[in-house]
Residue, then its C-alpha position, 0 to 999 in steps of 0.5 A: x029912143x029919141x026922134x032924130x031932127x032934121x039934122x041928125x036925119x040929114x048927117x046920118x043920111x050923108x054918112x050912110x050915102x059915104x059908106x058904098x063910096x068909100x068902099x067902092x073908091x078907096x079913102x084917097x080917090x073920094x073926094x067931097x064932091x063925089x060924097x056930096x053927090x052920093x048924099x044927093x047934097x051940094x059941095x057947100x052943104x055938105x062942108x056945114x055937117x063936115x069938116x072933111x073928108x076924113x071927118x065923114x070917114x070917121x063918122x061914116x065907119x063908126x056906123x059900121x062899126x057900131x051896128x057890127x058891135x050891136x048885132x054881134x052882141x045880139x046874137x049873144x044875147x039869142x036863142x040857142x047853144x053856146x057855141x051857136x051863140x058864139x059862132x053868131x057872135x064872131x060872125x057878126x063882129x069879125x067875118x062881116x066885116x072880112x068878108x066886105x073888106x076881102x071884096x073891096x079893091x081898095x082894102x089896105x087903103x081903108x084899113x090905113x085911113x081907119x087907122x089913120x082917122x078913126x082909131x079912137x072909134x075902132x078902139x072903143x067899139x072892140x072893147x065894147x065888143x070884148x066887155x060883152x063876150x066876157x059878160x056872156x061867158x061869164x053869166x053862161x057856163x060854170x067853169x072856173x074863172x081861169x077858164x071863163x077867162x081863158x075861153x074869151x081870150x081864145x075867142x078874142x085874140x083866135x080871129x087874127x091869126x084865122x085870117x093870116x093867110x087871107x083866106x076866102x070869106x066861106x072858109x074864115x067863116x068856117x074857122x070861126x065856127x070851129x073856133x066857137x065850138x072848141x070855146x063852148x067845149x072849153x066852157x063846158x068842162 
């Protein structure tokens, strides 16, 4: 791995500084100013590695993202059951995620401006996400392929609905868990 220079140290400290304002503030009541006072940088400066604020947004959430994506595959690649595996997985890839956001005032907020501003990195960071579960389910167990895909569908698409209702973030963890248990059972036949 390469050494950042001074000016990757200096975007990935203003972006990592814009995240807590962000979450703390929402999308519409973040200004550039709070953000360049939170990166400890004046206004002016902060507009020659930023466009926006929208453009901060989007690179301050594919941070997020990306190091949610990475340990989520990490804890694929980890000691332990599959199902453990699994659990860790969704974990790090869903439930951190939810468990943030479900703290946050601004929630629906963040959510409509990563839509709005950042779909294109979501987007690819979750079908990195999928290309790893399917690569470690596939390279873990000898089921059928049917099953193979069926067990990652079951993984992919079961956190939505686990979330319908809004849970509190201990009881979706525990979905999760479940849900990686009875993946890891369909895997195991």
């Amino acid at each position: 791995m390469e050494a950042m220079t001074d000016r990757e140290q200096r975007v990935d400290q203003i972006r990592r500084a814009a995240i807590p304002v962000f979450a703390s503030q929402g999308f519409k009541r973040t200004s550039m100013a709070d953000l360049a006072e939170a990166a400890g940088v004046s206004r002016p400066a902060l507009y020659q590695y930023f466009d926006n604020r929208a453009d901060l947004f989007r690179e301050a959430l594919q941070i997020i993202l990306v190091e949610a994506t990475d340990a989520a595959l990490a804890a694929l690649g980890g000691d332990g059951l599959v199902a453990e595996r699994i659990d860790g997985y969704l974990q790090r890839l869903v439930a951190d995620g939810y468990e943030t956001l479900y703290g946050m005032a601004f929630a629906t907020e963040f959510l409509e401006a990563k839509h709005e501003f950042a779909a294109d990195v979501s987007d690819a960071e979750l079908e990195r996400g999928r290309d790893g579960l399917r690569a470690f389910i596939a390279n873990q167990t000898q089921a059928s392929p049917a099953t193979r895909k069926a067990a990652a569908e079951l993984v992919l698409l079961s956190p939505a609905g686990l979330k319908a209702d809004w849970p509190q973030p201990e009881v979706y963890r525990k979905r999760l868990t479940t849900l990686a248990t009875a993946a890891a059972l369909l895997l195991d036949t």
